[in-house]
FIKOLZA-1660 file (N, C-alpha, C; in steps of 0.1 Angstrom, whole numbers, plus 5000, padded with zeros to 4 digits):
% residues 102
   i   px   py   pz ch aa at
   1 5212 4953 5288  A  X  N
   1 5201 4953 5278  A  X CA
   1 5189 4945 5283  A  X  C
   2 5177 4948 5279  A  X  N
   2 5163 4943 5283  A  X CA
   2 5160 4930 5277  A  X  C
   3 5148 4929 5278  A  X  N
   3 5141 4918 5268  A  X CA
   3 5137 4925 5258  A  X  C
   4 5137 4915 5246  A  X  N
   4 5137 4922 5232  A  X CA
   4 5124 4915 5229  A  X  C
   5 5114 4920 5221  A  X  N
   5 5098 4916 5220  A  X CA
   5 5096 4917 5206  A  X  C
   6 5085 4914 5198  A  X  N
   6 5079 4919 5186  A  X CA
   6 5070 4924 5187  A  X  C
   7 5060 4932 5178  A  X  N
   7 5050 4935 5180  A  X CA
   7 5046 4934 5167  A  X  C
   8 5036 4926 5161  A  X  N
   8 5029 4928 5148  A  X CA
   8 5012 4930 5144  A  X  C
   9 5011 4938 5136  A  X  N
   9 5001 4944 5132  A  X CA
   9 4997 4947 5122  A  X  C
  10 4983 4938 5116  A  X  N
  10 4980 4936 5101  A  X CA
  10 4972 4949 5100  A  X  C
  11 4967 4949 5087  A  X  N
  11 4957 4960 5079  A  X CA
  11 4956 4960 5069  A  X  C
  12 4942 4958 5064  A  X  N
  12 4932 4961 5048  A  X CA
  12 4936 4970 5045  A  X  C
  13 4935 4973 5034  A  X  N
  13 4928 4978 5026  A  X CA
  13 4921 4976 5013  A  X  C
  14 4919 4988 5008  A  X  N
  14 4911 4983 4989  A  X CA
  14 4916 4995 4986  A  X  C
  15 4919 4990 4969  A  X  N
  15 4924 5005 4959  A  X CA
  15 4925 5001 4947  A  X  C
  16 4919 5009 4938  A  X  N
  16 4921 5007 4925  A  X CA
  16 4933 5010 4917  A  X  C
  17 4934 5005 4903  A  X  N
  17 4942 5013 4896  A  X CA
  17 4941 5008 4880  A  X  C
  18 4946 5011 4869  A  X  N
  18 4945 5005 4859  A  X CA
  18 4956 5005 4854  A  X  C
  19 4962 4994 4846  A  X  N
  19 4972 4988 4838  A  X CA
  19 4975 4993 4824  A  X  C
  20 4981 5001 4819  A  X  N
  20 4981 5005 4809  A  X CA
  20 4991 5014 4808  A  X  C
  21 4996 5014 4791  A  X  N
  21 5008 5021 4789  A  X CA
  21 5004 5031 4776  A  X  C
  22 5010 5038 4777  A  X  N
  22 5009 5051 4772  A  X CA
  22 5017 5050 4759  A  X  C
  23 5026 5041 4758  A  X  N
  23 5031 5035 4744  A  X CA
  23 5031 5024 4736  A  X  C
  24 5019 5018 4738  A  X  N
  24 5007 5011 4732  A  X CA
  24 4996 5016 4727  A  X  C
  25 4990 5004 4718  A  X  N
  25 4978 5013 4711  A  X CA
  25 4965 5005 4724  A  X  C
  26 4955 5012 4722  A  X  N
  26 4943 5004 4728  A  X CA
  26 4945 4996 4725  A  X  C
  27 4945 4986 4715  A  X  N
  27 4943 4973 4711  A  X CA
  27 4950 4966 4717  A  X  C
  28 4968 4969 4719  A  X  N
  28 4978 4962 4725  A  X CA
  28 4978 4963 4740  A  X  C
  29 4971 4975 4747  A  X  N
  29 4971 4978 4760  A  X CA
  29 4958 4964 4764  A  X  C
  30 4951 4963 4756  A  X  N
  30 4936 4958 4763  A  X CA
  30 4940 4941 4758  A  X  C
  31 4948 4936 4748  A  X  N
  31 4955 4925 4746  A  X CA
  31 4965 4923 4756  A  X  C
  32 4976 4933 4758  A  X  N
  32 4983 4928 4769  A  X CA
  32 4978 4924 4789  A  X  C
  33 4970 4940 4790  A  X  N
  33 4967 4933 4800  A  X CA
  33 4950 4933 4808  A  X  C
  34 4940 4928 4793  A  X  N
  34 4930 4919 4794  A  X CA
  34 4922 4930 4806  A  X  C
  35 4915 4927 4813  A  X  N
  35 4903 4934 4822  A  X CA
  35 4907 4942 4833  A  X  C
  36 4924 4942 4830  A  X  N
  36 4932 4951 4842  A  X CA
  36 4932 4963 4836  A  X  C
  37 4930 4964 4819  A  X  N
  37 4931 4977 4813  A  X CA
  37 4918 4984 4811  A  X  C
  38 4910 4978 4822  A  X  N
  38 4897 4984 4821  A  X CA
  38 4898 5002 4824  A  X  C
  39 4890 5010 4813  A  X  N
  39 4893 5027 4817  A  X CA
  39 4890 5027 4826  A  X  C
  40 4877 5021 4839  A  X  N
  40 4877 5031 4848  A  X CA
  40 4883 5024 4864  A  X  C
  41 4894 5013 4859  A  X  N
  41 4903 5007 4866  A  X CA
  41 4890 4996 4868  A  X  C
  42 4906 4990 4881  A  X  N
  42 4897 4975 4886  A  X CA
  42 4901 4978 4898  A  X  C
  43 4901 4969 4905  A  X  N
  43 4903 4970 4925  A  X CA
  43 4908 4960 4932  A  X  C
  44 4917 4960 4942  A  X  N
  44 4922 4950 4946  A  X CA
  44 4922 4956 4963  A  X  C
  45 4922 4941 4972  A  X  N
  45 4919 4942 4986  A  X CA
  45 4936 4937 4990  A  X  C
  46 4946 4948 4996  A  X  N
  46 4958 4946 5006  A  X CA
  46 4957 4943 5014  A  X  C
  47 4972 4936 5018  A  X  N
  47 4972 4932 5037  A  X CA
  47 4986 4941 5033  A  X  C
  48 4989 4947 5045  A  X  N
  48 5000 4951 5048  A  X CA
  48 5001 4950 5062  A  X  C
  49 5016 4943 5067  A  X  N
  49 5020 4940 5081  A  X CA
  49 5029 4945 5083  A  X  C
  50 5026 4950 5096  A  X  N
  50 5041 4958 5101  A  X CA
  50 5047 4948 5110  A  X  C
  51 5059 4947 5114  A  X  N
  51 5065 4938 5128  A  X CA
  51 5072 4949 5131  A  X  C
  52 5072 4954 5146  A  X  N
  52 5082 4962 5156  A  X CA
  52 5089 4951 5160  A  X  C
  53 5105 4956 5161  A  X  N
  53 5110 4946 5171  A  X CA
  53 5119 4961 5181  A  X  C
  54 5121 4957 5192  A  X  N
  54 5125 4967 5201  A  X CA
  54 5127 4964 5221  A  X  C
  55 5128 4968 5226  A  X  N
  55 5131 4968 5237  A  X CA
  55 5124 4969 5248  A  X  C
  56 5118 4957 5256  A  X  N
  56 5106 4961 5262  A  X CA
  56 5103 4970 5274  A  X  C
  57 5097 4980 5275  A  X  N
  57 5100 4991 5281  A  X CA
  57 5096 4987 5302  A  X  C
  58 5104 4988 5306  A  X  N
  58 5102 4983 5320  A  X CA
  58 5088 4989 5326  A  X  C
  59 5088 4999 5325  A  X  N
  59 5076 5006 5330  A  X CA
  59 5060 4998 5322  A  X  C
  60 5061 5000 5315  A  X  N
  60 5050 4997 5302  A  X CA
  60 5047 4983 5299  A  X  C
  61 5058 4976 5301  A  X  N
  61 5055 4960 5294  A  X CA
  61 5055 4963 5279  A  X  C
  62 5058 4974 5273  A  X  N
  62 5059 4973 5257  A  X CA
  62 5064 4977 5250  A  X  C
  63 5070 4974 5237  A  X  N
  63 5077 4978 5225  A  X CA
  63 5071 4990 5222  A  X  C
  64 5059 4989 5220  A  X  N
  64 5053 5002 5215  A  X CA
  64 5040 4999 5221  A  X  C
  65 5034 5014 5218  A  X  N
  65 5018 5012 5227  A  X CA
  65 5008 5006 5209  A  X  C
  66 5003 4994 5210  A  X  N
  66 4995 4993 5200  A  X CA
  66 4987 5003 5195  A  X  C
  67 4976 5012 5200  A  X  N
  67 4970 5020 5199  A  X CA
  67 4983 5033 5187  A  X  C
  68 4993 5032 5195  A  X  N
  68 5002 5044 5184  A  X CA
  68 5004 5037 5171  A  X  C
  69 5008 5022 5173  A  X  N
  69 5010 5019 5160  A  X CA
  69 4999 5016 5152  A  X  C
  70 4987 5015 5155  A  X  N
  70 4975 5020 5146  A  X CA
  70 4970 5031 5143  A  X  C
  71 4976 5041 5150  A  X  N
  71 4975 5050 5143  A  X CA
  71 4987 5059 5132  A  X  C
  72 4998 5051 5136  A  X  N
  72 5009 5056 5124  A  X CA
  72 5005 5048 5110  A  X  C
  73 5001 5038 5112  A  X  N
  73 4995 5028 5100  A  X CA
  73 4985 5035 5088  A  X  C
  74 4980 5044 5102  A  X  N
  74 4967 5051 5098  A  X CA
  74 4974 5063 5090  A  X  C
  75 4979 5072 5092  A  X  N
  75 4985 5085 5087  A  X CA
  75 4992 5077 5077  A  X  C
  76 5005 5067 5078  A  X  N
  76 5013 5068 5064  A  X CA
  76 5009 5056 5053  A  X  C
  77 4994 5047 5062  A  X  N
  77 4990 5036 5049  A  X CA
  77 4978 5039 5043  A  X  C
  78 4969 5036 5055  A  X  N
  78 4957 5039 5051  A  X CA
  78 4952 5053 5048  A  X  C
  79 4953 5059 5054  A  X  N
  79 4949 5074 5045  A  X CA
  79 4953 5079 5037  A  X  C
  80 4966 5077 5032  A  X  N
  80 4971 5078 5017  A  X CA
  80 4963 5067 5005  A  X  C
  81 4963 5057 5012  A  X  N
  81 4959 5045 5000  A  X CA
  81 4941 5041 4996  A  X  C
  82 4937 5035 5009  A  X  N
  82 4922 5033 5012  A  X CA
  82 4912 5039 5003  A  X  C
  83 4906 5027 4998  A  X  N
  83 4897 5037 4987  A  X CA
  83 4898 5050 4978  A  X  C
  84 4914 5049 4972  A  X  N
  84 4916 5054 4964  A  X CA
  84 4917 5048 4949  A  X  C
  85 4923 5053 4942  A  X  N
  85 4928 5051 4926  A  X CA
  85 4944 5056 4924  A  X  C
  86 4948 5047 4924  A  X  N
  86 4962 5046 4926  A  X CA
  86 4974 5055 4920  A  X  C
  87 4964 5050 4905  A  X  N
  87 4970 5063 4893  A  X CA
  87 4969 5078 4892  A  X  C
  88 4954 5081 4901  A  X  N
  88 4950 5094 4902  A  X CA
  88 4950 5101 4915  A  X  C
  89 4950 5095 4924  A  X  N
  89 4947 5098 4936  A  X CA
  89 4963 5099 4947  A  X  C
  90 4971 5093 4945  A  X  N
  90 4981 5086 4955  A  X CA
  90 4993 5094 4941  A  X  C
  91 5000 5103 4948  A  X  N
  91 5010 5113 4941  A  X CA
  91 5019 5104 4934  A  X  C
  92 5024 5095 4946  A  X  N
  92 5041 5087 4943  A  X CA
  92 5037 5079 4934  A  X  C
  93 5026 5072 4928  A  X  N
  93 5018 5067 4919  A  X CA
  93 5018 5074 4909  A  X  C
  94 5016 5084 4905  A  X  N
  94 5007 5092 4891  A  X CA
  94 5023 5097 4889  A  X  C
  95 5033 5097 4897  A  X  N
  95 5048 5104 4892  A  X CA
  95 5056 5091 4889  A  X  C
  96 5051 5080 4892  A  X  N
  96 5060 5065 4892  A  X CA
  96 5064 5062 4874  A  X  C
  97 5074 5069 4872  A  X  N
  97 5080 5063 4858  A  X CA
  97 5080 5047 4855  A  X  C
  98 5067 5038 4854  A  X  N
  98 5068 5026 4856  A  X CA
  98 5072 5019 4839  A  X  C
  99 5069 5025 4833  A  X  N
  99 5064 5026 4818  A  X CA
  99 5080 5029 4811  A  X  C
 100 5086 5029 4816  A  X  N
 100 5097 5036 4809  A  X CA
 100 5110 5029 4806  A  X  C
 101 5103 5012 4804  A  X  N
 101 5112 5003 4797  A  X CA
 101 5102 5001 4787  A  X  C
 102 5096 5004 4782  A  X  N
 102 5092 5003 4766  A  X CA
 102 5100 5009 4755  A  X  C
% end
């Protein structure tokens, strides 16, 4: 077995969404959760970090080529997420049964 290495790699983003339940009245939605239940949402700025850990490739000197892992970051984080609306935009979101301990 080789040398074992990490490889870590941060990334932004920004995305909206709005707080609100569907078995509340306005009044209780905008009491419970204040300027998060604004209609046309609010916005928040992510970090998400990846760590590779793996096997350093004798040829290469690396676990992975950085350049790939910015771009897999890219296809399964940021271009799903990035300047979207969480609740409208982003599928696994608008189908996310979050609501359904009321």
């Amino acid at each position: 077995m080789g040398h074992i290495a990490y490889l870590r790699r941060k990334e932004t983003f920004s995305a909206a969404h709005r707080l609100h339940s569907p078995h509340l009245t306005e009044e209780e939605n905008k009491e419970l959760y204040g300027k998060c239940n604004n209609p046309n949402g609010h916005g928040h700025n992510y970090t998400v970090e990846i760590t590779i850990r793996g096997e350093v490739d004798p040829h290469t000197g690396m676990v992975m080529n950085l350049t790939d892992l910015k771009k897999c970051m890219g296809v399964a984080i940021l271009d799903e997420l990035d300047h979207k609306n969480l609740d409208l935009d982003v599928p696994y979101f608008t189908n996310c049964p979050r609501y359904d301990v009321f």
